[in-house]
TIVOZA-272912 format. One line per field, with one value per residue (C-alpha): z, y negated, x; residue number from 0. Coordinates in nm, 2 decimals. Last residue first. Layout:
% residues N
up = Z_...
north = Y_...
east = X_...
bator = NUM_...
This chain:
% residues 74
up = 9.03_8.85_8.78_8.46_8.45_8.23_8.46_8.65_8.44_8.33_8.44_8.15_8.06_7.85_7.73_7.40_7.21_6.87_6.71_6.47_6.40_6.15_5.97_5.72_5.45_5.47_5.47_5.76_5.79_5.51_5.68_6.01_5.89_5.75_6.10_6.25_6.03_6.05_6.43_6.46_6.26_6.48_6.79_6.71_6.79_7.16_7.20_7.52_7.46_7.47_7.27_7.26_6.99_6.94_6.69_6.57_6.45_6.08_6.07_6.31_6.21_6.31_6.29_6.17_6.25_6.02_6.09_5.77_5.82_5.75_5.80_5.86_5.80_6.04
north = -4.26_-4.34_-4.10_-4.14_-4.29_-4.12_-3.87_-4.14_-4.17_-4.54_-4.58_-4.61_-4.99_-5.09_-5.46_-5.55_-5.90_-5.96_-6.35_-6.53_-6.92_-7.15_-6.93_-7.21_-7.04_-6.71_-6.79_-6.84_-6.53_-6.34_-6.48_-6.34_-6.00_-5.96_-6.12_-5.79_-5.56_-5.67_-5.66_-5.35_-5.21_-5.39_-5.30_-4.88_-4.71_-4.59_-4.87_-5.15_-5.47_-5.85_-6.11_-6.49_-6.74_-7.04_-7.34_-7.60_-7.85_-7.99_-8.28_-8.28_-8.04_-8.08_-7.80_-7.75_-7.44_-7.26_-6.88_-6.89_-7.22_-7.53_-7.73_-8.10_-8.31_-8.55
east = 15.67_15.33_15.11_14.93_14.55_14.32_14.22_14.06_13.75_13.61_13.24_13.00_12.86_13.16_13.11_13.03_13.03_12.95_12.96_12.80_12.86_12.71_12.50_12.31_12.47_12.38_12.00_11.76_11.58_11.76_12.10_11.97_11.89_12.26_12.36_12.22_12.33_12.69_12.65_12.52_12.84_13.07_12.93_12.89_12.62_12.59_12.29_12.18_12.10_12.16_12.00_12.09_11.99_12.17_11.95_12.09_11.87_11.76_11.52_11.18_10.92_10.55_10.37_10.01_9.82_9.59_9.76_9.90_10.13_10.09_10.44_10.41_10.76_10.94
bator = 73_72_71_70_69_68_67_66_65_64_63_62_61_60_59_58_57_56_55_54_53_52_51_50_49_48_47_46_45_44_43_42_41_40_39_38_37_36_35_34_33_32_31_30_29_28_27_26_25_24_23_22_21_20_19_18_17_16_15_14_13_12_11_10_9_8_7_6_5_4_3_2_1_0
């Protein structure tokens, strides 16, 4: 176990490494691929590059599909 100080004056104890999953979910026009570069870029300054064990992007359509895509069928 170590003891971190940190700025506010509180001591944490710290057990040896963990993994740690983080969840988020939102809602943005911009494209998924793109957001998710930037976001694991942030990440790997958090934590650094290396210790990224896993990142992935999902997105889900939230606007109903039209019909007047749909060809008849015969």
């Amino acid at each position: 176990m170590r003891v971190c100080h940190r700025p506010s004056g509180c001591i944490v104890l710290m057990a040896g490494r963990m993994l740690i999953r983080v969840e988020i979910a939102f809602v943005s026009q911009d494209d998924p691929e793109s957001l998710g570069d930037r976001i694991k870029e942030s990440v790997g300054m958090i934590v650094g590059r290396q210790a990224i064990e896993e990142f992935r992007v999902r997105s889900m359509p939230l606007d109903p599909k039209k019909k007047d895509h749909l060809r008849p069928v015969d």
